[in-house]
N, CA, C and O of each residue as an XYZ file, in Angstrom:
660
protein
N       2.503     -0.935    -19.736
C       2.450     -2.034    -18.817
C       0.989     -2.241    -18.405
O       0.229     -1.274    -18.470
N       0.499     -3.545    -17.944
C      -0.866     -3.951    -17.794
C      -0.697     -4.372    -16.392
O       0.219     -5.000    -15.860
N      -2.048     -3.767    -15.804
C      -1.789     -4.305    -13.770
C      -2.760     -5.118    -14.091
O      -3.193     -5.486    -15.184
N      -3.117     -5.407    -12.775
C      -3.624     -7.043    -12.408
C      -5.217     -6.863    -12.903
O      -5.992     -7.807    -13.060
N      -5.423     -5.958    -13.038
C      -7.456     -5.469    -13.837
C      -7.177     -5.538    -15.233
O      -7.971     -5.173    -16.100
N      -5.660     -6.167    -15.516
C      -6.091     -5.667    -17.155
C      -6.079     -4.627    -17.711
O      -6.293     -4.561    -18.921
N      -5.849     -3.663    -17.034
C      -5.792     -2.118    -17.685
C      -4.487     -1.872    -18.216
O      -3.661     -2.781    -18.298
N      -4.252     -0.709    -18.578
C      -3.002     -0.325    -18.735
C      -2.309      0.815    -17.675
O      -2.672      1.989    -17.610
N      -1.528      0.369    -17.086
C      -0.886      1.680    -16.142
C      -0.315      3.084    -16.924
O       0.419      3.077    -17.912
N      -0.723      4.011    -16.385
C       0.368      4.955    -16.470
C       1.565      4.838    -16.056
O       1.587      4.586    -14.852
N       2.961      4.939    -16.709
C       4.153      4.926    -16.182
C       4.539      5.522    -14.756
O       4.350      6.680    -14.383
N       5.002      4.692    -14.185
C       5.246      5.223    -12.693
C       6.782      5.543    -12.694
O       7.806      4.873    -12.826
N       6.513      6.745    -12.508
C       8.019      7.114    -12.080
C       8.103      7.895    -10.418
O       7.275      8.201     -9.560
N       9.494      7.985    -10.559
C       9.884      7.581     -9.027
C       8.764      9.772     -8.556
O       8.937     10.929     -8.941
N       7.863      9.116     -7.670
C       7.564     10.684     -6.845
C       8.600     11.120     -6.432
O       9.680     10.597     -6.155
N       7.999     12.715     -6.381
C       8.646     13.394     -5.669
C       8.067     13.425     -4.257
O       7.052     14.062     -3.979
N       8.930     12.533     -3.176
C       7.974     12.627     -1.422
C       8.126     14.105     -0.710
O       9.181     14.692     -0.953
N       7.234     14.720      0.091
C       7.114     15.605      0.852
C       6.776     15.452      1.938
O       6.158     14.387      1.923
N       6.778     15.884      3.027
C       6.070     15.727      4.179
C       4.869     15.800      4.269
O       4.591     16.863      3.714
N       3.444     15.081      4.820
C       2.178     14.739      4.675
C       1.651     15.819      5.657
O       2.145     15.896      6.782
N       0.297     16.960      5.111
C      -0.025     17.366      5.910
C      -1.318     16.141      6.344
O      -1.670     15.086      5.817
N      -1.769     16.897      7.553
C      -2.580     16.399      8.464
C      -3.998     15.707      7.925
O      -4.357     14.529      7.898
N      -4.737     17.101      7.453
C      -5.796     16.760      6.640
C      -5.565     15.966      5.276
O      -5.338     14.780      5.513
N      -5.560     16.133      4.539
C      -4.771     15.270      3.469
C      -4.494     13.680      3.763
O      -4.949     12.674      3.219
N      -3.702     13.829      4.681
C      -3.793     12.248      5.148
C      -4.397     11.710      5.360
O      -4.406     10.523      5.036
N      -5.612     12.523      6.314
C      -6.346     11.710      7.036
C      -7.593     11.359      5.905
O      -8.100     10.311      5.506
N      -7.780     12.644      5.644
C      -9.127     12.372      4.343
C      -8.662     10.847      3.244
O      -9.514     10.076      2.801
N      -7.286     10.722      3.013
C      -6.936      9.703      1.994
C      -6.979      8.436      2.539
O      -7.271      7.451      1.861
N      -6.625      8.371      4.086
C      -6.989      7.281      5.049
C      -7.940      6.720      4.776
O      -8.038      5.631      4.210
N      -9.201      7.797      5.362
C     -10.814      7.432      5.325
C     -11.084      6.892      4.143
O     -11.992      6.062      4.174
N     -10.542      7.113      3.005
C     -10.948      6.677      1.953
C     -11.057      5.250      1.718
O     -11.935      4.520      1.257
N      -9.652      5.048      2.274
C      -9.188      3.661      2.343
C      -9.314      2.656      2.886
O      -8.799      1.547      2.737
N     -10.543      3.345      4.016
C     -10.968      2.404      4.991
C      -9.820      2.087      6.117
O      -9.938      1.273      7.034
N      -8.934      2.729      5.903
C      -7.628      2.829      7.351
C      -7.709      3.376      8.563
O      -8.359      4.410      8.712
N      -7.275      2.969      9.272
C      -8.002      4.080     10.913
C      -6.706      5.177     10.901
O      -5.493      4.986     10.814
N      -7.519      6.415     11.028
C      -6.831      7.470     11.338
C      -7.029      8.411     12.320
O      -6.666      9.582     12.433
N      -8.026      7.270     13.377
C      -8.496      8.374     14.717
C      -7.307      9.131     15.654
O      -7.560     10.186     16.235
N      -5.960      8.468     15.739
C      -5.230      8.907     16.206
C      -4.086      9.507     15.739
O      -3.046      9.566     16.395
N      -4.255     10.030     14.448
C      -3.500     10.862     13.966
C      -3.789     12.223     14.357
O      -4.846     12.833     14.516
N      -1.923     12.706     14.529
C      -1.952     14.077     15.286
C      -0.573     14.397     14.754
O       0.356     13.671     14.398
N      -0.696     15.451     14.798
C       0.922     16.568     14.585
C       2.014     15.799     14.738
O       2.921     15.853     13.907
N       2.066     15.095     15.669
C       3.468     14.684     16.350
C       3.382     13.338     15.659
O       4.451     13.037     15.129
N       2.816     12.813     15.573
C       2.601     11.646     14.730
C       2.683     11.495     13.407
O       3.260     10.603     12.785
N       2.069     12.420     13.000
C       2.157     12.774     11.254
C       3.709     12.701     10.902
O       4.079     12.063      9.916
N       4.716     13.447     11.825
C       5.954     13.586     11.068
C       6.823     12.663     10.615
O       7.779     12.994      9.915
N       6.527     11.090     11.050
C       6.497      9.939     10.172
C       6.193      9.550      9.122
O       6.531      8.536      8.511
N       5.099     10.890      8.712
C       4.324     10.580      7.305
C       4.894     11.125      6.349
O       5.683     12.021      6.647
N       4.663     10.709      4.513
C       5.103     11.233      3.317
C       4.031     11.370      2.603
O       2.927     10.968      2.972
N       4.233     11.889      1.632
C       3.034     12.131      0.457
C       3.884     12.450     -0.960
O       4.998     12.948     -1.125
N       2.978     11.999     -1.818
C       3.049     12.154     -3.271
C       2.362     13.335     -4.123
O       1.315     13.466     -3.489
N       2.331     13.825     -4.668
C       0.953     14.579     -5.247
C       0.547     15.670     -4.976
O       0.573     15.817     -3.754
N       0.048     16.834     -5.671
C      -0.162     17.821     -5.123
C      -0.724     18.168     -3.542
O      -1.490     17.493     -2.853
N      -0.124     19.343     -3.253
C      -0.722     19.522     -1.208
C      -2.467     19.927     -1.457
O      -3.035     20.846     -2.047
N      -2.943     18.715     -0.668
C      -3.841     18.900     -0.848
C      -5.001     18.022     -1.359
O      -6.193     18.203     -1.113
N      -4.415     16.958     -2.175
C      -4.710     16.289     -2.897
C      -3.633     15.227     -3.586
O      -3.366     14.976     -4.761
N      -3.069     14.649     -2.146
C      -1.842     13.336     -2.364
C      -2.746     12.149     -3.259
O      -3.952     11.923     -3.360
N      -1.736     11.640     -3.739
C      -1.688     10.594     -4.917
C      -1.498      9.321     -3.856
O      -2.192      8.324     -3.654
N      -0.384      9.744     -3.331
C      -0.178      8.387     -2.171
C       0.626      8.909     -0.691
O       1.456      9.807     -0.835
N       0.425      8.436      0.535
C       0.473      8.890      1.507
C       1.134      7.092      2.308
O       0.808      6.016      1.807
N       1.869      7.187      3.310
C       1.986      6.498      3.911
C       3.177      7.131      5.052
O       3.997      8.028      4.855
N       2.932      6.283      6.340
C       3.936      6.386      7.554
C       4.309      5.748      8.833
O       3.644      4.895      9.421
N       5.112      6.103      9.097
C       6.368      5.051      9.900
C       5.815      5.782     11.670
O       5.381      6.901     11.945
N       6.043      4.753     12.426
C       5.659      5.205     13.885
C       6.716      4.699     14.412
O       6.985      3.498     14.445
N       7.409      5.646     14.877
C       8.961      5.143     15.587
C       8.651      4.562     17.099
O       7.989      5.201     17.916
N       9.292      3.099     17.391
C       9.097      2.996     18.620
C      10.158      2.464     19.191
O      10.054      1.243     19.309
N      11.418      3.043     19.703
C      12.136      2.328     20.168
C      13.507      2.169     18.977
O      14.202      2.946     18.323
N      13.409      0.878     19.139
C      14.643      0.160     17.582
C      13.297     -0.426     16.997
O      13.341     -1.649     16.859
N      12.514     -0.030     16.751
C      11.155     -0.923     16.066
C      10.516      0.366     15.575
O      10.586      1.439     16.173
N       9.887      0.151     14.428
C       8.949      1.285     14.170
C       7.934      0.223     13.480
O       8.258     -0.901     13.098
N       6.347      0.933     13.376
C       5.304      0.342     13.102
C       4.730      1.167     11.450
O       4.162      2.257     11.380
N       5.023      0.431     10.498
C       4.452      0.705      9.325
C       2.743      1.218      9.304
O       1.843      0.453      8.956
N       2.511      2.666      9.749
C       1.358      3.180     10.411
C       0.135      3.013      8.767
O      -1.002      2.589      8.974
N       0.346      3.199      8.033
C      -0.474      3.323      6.191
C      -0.147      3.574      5.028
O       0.215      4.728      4.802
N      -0.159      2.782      4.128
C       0.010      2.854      2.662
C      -1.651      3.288      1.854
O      -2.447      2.425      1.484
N      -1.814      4.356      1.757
C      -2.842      4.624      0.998
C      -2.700      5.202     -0.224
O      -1.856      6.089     -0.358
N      -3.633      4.726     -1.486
C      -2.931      5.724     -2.876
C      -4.465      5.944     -3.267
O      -5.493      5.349     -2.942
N      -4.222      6.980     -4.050
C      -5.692      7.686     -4.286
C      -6.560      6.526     -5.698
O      -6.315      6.018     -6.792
N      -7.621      6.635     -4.691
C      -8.912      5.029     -5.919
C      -8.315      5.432     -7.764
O      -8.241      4.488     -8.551
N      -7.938      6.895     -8.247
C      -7.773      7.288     -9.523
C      -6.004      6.607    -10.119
O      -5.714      6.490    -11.310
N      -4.975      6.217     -8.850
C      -4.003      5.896     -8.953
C      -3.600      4.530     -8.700
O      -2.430      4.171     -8.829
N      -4.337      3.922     -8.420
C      -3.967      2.526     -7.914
C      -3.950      1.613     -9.181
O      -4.692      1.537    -10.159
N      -2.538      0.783     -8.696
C      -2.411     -0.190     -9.792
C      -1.499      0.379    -11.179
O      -1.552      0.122    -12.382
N      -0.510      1.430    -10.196
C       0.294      2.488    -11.422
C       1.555      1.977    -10.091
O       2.276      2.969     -9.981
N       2.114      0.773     -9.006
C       3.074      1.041     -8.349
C       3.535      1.609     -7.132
O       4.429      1.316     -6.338
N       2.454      2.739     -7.225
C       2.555      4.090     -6.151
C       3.006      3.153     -4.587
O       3.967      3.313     -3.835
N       1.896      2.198     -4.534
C       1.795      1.598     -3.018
C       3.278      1.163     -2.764
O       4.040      1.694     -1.957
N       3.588     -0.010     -3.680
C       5.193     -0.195     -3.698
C       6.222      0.863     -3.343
O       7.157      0.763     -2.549
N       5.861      1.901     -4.095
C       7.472      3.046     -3.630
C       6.760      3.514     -2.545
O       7.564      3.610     -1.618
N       5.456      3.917     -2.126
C       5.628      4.609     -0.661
C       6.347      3.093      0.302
O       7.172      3.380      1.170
N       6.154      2.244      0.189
C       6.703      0.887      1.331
C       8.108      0.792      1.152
O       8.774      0.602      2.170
N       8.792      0.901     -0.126
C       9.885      1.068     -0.310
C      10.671      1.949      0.229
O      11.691      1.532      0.777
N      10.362      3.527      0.203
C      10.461      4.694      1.022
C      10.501      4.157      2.198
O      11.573      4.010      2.785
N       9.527      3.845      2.632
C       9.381      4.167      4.674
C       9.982      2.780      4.755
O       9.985      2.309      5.893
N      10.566      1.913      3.662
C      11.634      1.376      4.667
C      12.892      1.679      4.604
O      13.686      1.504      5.528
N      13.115      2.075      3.688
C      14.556      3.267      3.269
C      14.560      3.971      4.359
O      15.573      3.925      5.056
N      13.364      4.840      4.796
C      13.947      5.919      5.863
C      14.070      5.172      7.089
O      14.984      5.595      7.797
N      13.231      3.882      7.707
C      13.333      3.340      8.543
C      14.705      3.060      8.793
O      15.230      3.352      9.868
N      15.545      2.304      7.506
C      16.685      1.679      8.002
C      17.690      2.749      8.276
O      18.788      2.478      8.762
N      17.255      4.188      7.912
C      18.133      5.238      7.708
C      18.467      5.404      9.270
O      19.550      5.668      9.794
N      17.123      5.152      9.899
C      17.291      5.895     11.332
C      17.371      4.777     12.241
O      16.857      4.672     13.355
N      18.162      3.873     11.540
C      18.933      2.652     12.444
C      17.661      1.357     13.072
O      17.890      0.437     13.856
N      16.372      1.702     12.419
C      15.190      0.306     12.701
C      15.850     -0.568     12.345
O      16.660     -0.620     11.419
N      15.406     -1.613     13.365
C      16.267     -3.062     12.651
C      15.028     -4.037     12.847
O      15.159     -5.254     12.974
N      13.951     -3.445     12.856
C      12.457     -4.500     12.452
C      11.498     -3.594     12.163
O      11.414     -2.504     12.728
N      10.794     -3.966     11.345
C       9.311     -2.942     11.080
C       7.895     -4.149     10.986
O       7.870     -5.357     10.746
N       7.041     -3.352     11.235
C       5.770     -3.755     11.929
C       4.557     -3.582     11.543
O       4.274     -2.497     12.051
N       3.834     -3.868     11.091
C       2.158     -3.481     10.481
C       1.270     -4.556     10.583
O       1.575     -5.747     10.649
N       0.064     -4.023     10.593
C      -1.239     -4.949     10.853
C      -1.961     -4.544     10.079
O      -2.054     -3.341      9.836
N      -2.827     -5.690      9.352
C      -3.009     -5.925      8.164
C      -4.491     -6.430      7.911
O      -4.498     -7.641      8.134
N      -5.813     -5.963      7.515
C      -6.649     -7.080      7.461
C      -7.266     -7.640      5.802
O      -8.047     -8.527      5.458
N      -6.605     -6.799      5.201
C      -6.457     -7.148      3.501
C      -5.720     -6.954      2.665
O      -6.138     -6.984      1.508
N      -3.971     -6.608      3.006
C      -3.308     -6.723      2.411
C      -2.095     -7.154      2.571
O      -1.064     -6.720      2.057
N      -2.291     -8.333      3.559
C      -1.249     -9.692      3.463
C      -0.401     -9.542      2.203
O       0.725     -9.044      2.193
N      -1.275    -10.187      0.780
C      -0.577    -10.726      0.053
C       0.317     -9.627     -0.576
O       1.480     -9.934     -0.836
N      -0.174     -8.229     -0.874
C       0.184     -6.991     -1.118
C       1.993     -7.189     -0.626
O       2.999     -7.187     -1.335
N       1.842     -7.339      0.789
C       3.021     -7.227      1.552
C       4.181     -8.262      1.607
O       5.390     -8.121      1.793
N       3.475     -9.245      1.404
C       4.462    -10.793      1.178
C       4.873    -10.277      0.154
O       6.022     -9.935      0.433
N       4.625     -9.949     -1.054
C       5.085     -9.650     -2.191
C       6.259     -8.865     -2.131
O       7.108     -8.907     -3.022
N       6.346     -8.188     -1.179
C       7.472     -6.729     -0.542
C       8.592     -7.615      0.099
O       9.763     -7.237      0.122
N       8.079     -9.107      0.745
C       9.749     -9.342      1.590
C       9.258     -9.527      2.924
O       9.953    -10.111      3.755
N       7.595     -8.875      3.329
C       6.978     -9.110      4.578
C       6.693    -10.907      4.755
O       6.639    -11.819      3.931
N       6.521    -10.837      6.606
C       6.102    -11.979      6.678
C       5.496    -12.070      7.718
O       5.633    -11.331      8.693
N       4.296    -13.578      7.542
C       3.300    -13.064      8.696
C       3.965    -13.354     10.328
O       4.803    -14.256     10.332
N       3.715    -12.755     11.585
C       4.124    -12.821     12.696
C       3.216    -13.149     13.735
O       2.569    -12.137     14.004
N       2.924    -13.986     14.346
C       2.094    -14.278     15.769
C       2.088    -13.098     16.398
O       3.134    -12.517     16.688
N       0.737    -12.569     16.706
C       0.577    -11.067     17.272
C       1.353    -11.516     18.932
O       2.199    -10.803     19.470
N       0.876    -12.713     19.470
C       1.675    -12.826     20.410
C       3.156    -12.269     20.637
O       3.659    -11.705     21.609
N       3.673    -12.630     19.394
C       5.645    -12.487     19.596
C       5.868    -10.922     18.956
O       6.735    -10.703     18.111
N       5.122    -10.054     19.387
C       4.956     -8.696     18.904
C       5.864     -8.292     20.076
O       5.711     -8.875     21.149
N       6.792     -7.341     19.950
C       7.486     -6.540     20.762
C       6.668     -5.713     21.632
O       5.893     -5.068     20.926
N       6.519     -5.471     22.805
C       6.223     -4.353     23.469
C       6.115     -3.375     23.141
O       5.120     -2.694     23.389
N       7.154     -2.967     22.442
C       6.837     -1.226     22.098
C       5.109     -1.080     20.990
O       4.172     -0.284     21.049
N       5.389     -2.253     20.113
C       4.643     -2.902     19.027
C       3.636     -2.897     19.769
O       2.940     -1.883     19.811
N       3.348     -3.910     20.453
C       1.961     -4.546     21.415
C       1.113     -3.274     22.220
O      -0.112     -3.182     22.313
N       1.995     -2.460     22.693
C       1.645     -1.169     23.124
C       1.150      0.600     22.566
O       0.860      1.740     22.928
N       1.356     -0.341     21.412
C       0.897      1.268     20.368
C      -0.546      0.888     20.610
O      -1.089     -0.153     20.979
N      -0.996      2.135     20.262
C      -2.309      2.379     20.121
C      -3.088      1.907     18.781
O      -4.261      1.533     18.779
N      -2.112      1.997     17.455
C      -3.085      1.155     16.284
C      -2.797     -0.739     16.718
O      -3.353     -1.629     16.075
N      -2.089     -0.943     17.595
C      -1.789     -2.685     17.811
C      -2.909     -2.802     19.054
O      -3.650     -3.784     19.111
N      -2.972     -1.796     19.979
C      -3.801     -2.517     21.343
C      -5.881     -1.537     21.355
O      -6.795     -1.709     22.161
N      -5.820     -0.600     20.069
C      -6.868      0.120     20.280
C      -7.385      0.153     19.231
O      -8.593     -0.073     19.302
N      -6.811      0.438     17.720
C      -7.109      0.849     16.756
C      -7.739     -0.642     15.744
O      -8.932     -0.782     15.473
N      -6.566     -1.691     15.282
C      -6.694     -2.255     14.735
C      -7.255     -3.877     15.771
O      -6.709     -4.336     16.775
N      -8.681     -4.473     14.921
C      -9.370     -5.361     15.365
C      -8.059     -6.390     15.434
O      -7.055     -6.478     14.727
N      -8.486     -7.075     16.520
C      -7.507     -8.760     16.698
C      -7.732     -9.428     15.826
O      -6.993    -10.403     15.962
N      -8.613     -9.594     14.519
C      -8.483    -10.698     13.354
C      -7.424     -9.788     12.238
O      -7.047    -10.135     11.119
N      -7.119     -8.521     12.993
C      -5.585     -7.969     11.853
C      -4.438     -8.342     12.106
O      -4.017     -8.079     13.232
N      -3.630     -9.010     11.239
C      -2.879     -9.768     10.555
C      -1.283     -8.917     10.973
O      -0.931     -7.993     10.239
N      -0.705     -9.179     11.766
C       0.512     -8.850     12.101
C       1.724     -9.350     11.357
O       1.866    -10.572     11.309
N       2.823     -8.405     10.635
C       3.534     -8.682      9.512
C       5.063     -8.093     10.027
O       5.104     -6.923     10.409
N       6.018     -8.717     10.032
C       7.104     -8.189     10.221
C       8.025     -8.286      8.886
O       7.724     -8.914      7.871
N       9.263     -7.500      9.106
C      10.320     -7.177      8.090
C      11.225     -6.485      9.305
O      11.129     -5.596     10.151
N      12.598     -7.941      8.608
C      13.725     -7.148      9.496
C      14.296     -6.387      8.242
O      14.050     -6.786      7.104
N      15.199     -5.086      8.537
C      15.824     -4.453      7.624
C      17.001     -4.723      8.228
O      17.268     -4.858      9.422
N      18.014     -4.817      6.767
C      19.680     -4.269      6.928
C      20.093     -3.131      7.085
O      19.323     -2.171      7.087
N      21.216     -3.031      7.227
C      21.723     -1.936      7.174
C      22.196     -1.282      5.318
O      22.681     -0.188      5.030
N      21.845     -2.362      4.437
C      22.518     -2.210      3.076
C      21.173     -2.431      2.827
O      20.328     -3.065      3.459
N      21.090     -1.427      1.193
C      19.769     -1.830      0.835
C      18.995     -2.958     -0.232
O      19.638     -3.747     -0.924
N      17.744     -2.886     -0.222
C      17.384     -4.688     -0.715
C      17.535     -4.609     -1.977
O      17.571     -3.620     -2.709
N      17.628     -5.781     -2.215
C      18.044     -5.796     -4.013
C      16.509     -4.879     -4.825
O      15.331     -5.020     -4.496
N      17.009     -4.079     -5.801
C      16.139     -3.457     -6.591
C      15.898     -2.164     -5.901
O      15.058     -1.397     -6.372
N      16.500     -1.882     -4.924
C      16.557     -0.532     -4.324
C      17.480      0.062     -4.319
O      18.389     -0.768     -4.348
N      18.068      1.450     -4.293
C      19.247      2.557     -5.011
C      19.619      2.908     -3.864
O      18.716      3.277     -3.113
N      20.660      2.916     -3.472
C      21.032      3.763     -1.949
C      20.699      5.670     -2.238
O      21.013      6.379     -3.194
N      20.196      5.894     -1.370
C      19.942      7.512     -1.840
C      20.835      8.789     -1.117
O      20.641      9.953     -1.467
């Protein structure tokens, strides 16, 4: 298969997810240019990873708030991108989202809008942001006001092209 550079992908098959340690994340963050100043223990346990400990392939996580959780980062390592990875971690954390009864998810965005429309996202007036939303720390501290607020309601059944697990 050929991604959008023209290259050829390596076959993506489905990871195996683990729980994300701390460092790891955060180093794959920085990479990515994602804010990870407020990542901490208790926070992390929203997070997944791909790839050896130590050296994740792809990392992303969910910030529970309420009946809302906030799609906290999709990062995949600069050697993996454009093999899918980003897709199944978003796919994942909304699988587990809907698992634990979210019935909207949430992220802010300042370059990968189209990434996300592509997923089923859509853009949202930061205004009509939920409270719990408006009150996190990556919505009122972390992420600049020209970032791009994206919602997705989930079902309770899952979206077409996804496997119940």
């Amino acid at each position: 298969m050929t991604n959008a550079r023209g290259t050829k992908d390596r076959e993506a098959s489905a990871p195996s997810w683990r729980p994300a340690e701390l460092d790891e994340t955060k180093r794959l963050l920085e990479q990515a240019g994602l804010p990870a100043d407020d990542l901490d223990e208790g926070l992390l346990e929203g997070f997944l990873a791909c790839g050896p400990v130590g050296e994740p392939t792809a990392v992303g996580g969910l910030e529970f708030l309420g009946r809302h959780a906030l799609l906290r980062s999709v990062a995949v390592a600069p050697s993996r991108r454009g093999e899918g990875l980003g897709q199944q971690v978003t796919r994942e954390l909304e699988r587990r989202a809907r698992e634990r009864g979210v019935q909207h998810l949430y992220l802010l965005t300042e370059g990968a809008t189209a990434f996300f429309e592509r997923l089923g996202w859509r853009t949202t007036d930061r205004a009509q942001a939920p409270p719990e939303i408006a009150g996190s720390t990556q919505f009122s501290r972390l992420c600049p006001a020209s970032a791009r607020l994206l919602s997705k309601a989930l079902s309770t059944s899952p979206a077409r092209g996804e496997s119940p697990r």
